[in-house]
C-alpha positions as CSV (number, residue, x, y, z in Angstrom):
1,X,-28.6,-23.2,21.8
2,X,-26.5,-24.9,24.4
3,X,-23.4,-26.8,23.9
4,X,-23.5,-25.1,19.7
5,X,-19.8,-23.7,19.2
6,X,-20.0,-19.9,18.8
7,X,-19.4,-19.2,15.3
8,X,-15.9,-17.2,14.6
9,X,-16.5,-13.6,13.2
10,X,-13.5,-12.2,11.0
11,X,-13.2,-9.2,9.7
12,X,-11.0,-8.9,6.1
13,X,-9.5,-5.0,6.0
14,X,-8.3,-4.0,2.8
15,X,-6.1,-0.8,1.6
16,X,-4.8,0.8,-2.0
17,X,-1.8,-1.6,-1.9
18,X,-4.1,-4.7,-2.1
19,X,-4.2,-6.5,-6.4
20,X,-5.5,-9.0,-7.6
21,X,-3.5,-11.7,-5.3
22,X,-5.8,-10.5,-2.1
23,X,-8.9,-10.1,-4.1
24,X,-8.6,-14.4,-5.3
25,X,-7.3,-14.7,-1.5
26,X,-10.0,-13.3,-0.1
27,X,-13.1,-14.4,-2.6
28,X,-11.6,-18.0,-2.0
29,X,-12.1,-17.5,1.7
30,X,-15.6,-16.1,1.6
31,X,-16.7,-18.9,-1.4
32,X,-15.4,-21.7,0.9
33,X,-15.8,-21.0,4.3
34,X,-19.3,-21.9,6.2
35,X,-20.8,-19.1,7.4
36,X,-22.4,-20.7,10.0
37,X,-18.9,-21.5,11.2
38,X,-16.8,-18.5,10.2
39,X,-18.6,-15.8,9.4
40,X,-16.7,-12.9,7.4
41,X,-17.2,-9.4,6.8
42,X,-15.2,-7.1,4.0
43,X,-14.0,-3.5,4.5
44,X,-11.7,-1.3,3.3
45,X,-9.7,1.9,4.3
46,X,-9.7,2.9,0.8
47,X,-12.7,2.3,-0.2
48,X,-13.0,3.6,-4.2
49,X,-9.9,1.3,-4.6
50,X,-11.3,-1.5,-3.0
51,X,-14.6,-0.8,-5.4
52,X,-12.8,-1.7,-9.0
53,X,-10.7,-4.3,-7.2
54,X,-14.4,-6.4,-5.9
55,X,-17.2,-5.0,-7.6
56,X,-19.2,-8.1,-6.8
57,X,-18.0,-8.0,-3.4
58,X,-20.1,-6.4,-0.3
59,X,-17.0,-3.7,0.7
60,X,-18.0,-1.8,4.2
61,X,-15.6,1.4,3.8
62,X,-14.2,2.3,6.7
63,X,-12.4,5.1,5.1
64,X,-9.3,7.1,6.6
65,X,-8.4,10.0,6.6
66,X,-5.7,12.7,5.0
67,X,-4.3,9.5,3.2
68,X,-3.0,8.5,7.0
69,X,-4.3,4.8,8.0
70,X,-4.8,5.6,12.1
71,X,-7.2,7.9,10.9
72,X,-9.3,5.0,9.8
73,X,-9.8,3.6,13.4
74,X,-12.8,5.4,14.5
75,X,-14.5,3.7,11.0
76,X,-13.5,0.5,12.1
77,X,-13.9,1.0,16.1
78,X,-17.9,2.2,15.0
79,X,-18.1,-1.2,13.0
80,X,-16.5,-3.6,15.3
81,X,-18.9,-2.1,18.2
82,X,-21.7,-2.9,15.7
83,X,-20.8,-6.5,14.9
84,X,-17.9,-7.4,17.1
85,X,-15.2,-9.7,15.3
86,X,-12.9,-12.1,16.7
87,X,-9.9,-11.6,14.2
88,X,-9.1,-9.0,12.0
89,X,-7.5,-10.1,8.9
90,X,-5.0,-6.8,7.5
91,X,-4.3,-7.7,3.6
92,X,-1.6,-4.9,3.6
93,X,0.8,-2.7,6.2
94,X,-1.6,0.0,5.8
95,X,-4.7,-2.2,6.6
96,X,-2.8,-3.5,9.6
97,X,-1.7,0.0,10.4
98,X,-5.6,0.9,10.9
99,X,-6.3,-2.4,12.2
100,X,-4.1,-1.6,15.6
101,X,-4.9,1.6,15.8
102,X,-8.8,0.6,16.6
103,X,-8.2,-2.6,18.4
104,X,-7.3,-2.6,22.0
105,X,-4.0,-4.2,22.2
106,X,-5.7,-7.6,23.3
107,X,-7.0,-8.3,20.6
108,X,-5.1,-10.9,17.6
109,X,-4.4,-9.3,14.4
110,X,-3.4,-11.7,11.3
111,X,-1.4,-9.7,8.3
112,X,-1.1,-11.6,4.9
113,X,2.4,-11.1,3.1
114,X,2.6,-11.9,-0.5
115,X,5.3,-9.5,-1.7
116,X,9.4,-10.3,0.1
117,X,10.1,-6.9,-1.3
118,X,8.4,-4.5,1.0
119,X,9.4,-0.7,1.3
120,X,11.2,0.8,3.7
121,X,7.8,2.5,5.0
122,X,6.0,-0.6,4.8
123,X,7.9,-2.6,7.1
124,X,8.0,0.1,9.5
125,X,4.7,-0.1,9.8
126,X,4.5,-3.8,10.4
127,X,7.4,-3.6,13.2
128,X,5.8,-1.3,15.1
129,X,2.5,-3.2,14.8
130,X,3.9,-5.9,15.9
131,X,5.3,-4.0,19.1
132,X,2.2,-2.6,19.7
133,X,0.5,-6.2,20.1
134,X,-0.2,-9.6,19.4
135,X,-0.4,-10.0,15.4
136,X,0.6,-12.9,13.3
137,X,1.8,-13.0,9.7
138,X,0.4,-15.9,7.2
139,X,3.5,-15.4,4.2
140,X,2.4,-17.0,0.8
141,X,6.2,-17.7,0.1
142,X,9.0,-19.4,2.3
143,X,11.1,-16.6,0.7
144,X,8.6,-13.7,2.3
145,X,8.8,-14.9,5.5
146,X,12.7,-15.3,5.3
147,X,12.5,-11.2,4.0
148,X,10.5,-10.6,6.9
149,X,12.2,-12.3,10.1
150,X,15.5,-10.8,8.6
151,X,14.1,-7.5,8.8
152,X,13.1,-7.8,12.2
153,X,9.6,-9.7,12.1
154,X,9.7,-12.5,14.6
155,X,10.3,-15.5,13.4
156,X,7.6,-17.1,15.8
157,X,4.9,-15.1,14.6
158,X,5.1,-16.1,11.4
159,X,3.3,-19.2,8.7
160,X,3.5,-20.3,5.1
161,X,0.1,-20.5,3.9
162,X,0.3,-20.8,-0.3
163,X,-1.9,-19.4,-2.1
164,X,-4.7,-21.3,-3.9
165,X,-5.4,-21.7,-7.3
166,X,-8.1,-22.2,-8.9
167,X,-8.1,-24.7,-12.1
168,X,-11.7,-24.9,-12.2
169,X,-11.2,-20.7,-13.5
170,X,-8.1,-21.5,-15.5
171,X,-10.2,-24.4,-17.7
172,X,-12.6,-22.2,-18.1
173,X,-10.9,-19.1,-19.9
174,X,-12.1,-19.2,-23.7
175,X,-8.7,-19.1,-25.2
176,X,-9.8,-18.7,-28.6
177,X,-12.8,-16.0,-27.9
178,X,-11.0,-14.1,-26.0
179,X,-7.8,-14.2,-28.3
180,X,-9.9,-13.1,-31.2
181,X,-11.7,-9.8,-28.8
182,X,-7.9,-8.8,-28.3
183,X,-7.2,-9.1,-32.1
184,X,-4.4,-11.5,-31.4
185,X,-4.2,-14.3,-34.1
186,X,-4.9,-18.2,-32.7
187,X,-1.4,-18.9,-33.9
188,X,0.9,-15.9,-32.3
189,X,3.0,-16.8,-29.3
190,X,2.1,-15.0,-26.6
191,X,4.2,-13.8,-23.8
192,X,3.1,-11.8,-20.4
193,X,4.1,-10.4,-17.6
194,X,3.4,-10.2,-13.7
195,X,0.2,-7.9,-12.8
196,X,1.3,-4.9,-11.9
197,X,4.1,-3.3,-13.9
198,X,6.8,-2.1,-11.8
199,X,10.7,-1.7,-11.9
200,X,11.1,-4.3,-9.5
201,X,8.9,-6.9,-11.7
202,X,11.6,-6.5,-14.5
203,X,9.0,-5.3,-17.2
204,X,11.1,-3.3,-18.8
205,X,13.4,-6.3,-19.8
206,X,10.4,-8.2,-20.9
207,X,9.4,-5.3,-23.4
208,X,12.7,-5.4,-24.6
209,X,12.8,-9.1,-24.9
210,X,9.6,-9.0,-27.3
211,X,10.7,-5.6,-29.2
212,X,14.2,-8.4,-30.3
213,X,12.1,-11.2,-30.7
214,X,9.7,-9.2,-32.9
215,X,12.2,-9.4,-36.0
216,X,12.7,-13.1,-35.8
217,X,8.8,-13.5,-35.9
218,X,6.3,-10.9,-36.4
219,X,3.8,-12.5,-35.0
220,X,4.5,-12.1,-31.5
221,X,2.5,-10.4,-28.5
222,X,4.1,-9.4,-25.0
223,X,0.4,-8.7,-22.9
224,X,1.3,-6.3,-19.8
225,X,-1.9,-6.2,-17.5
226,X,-2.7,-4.3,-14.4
227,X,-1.8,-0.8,-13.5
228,X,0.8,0.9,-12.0
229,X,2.8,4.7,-12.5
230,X,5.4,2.6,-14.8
231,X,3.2,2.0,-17.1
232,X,4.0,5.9,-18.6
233,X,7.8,4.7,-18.7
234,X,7.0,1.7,-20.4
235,X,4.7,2.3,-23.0
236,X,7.4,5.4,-24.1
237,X,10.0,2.2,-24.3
238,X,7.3,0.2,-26.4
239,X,6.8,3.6,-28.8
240,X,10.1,3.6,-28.9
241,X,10.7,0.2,-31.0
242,X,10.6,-0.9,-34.3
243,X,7.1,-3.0,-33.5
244,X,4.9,-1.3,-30.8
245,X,2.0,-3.3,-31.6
246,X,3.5,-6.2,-30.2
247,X,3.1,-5.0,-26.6
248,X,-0.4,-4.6,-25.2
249,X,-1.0,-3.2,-22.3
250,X,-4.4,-4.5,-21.0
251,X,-4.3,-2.4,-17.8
252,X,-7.7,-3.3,-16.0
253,X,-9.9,-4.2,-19.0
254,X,-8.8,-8.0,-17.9
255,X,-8.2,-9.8,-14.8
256,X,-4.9,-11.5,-14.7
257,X,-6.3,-14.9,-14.0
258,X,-8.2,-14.9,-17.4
259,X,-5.3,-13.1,-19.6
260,X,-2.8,-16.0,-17.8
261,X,-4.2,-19.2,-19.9
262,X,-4.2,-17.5,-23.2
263,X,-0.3,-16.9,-23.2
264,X,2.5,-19.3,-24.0
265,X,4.9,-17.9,-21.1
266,X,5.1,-15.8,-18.3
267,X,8.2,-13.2,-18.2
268,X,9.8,-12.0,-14.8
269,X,12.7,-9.9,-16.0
270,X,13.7,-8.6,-12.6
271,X,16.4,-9.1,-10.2
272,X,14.6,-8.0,-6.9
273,X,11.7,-9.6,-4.5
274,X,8.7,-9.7,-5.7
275,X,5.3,-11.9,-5.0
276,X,5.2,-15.4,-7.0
277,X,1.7,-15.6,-6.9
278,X,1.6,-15.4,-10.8
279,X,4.3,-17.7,-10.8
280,X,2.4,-20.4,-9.2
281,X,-0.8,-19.6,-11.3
282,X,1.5,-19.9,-14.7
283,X,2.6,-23.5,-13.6
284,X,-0.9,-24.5,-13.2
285,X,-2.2,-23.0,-16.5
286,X,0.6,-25.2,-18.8
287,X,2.5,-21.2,-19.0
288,X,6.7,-21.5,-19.4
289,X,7.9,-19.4,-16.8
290,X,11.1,-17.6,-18.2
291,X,13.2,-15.5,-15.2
292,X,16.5,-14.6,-14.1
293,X,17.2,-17.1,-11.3
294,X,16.3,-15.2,-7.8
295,X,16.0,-16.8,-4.7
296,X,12.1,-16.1,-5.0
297,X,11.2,-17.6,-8.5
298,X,14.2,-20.3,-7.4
299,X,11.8,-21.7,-5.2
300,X,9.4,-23.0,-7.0
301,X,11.4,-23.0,-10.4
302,X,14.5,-25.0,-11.2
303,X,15.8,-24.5,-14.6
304,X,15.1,-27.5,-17.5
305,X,12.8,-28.7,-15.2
306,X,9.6,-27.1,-14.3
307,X,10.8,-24.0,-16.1
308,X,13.6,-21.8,-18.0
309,X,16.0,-19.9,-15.7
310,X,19.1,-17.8,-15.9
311,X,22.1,-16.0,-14.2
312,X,20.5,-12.7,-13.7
313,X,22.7,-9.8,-15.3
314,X,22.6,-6.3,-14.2
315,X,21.5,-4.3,-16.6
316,X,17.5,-4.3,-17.5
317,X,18.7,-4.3,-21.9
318,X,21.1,-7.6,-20.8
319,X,18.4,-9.1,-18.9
320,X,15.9,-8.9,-22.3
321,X,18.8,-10.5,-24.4
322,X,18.8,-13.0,-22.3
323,X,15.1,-13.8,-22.3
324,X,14.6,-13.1,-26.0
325,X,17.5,-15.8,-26.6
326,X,15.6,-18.3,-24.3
327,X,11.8,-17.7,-25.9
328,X,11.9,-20.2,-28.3
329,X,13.0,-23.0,-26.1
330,X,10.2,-21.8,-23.9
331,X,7.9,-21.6,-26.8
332,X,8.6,-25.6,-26.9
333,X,9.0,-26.4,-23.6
334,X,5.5,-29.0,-23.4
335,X,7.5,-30.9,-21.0
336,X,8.7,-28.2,-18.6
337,X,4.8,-26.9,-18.6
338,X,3.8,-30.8,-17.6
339,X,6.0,-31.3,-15.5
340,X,5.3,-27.5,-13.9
341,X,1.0,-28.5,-13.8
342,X,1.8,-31.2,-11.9
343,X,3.6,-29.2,-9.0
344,X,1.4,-26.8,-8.5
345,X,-1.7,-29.5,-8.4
346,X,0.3,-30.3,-5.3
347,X,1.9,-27.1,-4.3
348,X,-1.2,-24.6,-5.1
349,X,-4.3,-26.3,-4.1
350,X,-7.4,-24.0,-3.1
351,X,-8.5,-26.4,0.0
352,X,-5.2,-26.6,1.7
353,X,-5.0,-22.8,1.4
354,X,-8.5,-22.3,3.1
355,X,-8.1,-25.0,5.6
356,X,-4.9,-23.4,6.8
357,X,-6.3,-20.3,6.9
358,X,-8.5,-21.6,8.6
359,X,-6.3,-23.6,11.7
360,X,-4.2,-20.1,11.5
361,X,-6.8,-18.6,13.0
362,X,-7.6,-21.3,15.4
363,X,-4.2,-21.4,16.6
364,X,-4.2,-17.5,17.4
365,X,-7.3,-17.5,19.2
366,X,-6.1,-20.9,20.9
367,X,-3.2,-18.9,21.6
368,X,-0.6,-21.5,19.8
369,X,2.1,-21.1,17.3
370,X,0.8,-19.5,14.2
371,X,2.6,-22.6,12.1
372,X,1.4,-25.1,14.6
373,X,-0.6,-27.9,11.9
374,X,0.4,-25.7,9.1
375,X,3.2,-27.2,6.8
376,X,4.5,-26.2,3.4
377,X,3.4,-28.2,0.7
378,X,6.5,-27.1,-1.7
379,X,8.3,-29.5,-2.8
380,X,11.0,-26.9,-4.1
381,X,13.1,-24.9,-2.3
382,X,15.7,-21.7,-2.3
């Protein structure tokens, strides 16, 4: 019908690397967006992965080949002939690596960045994407998109969008029901960690941290969801204790959202980058966040108060001293936690997320700064 604006087409590309961040990311964008007014399609390079990450989500696999991501481009060439899209959106390097190897070099490319602490192979990939042709990146953290222009990414080309989160799925976690199905007692403090294990993540200091606190009060449980290749390491560091059946490692029997509201406090024991996206989401579910103080959890936590921070030590056994000495303030801490809520109400909200998503895509197709309209609601910086 003449004078009806066209209606924007967008298609999300997944890969291996993408967790449970992208998954809320993306289901957020698909629940709130208008179809009639952006219409989006999923797919996925790897697509078994992407099949236990959205189960209830219509994946289009695109799949590539010999584990290399250009090999994926005639999948996604095939599909974008079929039902042409103005955007692709790449959740991950290897996504965006497939992504520009189908497009011609014309067409816009967005990347999401949730992690600061990409590999060496990861930002190659993303460099030479970005010399290949015109891409933006939408970085959930100020501190990701510092990471990323210092490693070569162009400063120009990049936006803060945070990302959203949803209290209407944190109020409705059964705390109690789902305490009793995991056989934890309605009075045990409960700690947890970041989803997925990794060395970077610090989870060996938290597992530490609960195997000390675990003498002072029996009645303790560290939960360790998602799953990684440390998990081997540290469930032969939990055997190794004098109470192993204070750590539980959930792997994916739960999502993270609905394992977050049933804890007291969330552990980052680590001294590297890593995403805050479970940061954000323990501030909004009344969850102490306990960490050493790195310039990524630093900005969004300040120590006494929205949350408990320390001087980070070296050593990964130091590090879970340090914790375990700071649990019980944290187990106490209703004031941190309200204070932490009300922040991320601000900070974290769903529809700012989607709307900016949303102008970020305007504003590449307008061809306009990527940040143009799009401002950081943090209130707390590095």
């Amino acid at each position: 019908m003449t004078g009806c604006k066209a209606v924007m087409r967008v298609l999300h590309l997944l890969d291996s690397t993408c967790g449970w961040e992208q998954r809320l990311a993306i289901t957020q964008l698909l629940d709130r967006f208008d179809p009639k007014i952006v219409d989006c399609v999923v797919a996925s390079i790897d697509p078994s992965h992407a099949d236990e990450l959205m189960p209830e989500t219509d994946v289009i696999p695109v799949p590539r080949r010999l584990t290399l991501p250009v090999l994926a481009a005639p999948a996604i060439r095939s599909l974008n002939q079929s039902q042409p899209f103005d955007i692709v959106h790449a959740w991950g390097a290897p996504a965006a690596a497939a992504a520009r190897a189908a497009q011609p070099v014309s067409s816009p490319l967005v990347i999401s960045i949730f992690d600061p602490g990409l590999s060496t192979s990861e930002m190659r990939i993303l460099l030479t994407v970005q010399a290949s042709g015109k891409c933006v990146f939408s970085c959930a953290a100020e501190h990701a998109r510092r990471r990323m222009v210092e490693q070569g990414i162009a400063f120009e080309s990049c936006a803060v969008i945070r990302p959203g989160v949803d209290f209407k799925t944190i109020r409705e976690v059964n705390k109690r029901d789902l305490r009793d199905q995991m056989g934890i007692a309605q009075d045990s403090f409960v700690a947890i960690t970041p989803d997925p294990p990794s060395e970077r993540g610090g989870h060996r200091s938290a597992v530490w941290a609960i195997s000390m606190y675990a003498h002072l009060d029996r009645n303790i449980r560290l939960l360790v969801p998602g799953q990684s290749e440390a998990i081997a390491d540290l469930q032969r560091l939990t055997a190794s204790t004098n109470f192993p059946e204070s750590i539980s490692f959930t792997q994916s029997r739960f999502r993270f959202e609905e394992l977050l509201p049933i804890a007291d406090v969330l552990i980052c024991g680590g001294t590297d980058d890593v995403s805050t996206t479970a940061v954000g989401w323990a501030m909004a579910a009344n969850v102490t966040v306990v960490s050493p103080a790195i310039y990524c959890v630093a900005e969004l936590v300040s120590n006494d108060l929205n949350g408990i921070l320390f001087k980070a030590e070296d050593s990964w056994t130091r590090r879970g001293r340090q914790i375990c000495v700071r649990l019980e303030n944290a187990r106490h801490a209703a004031k941190l936690r309200e204070v932490a809520r009300g922040q991320a109400f601000e900070v974290f909200s769903v529809r700012r997320s989607v709307d900016q998503h949303r102008q970020l895509y305007d504003n590449i197709l307008a061809n306009t700064s990527p940040s143009h309209n799009i401002s950081d609601p943090a209130t707390i910086s590095a």
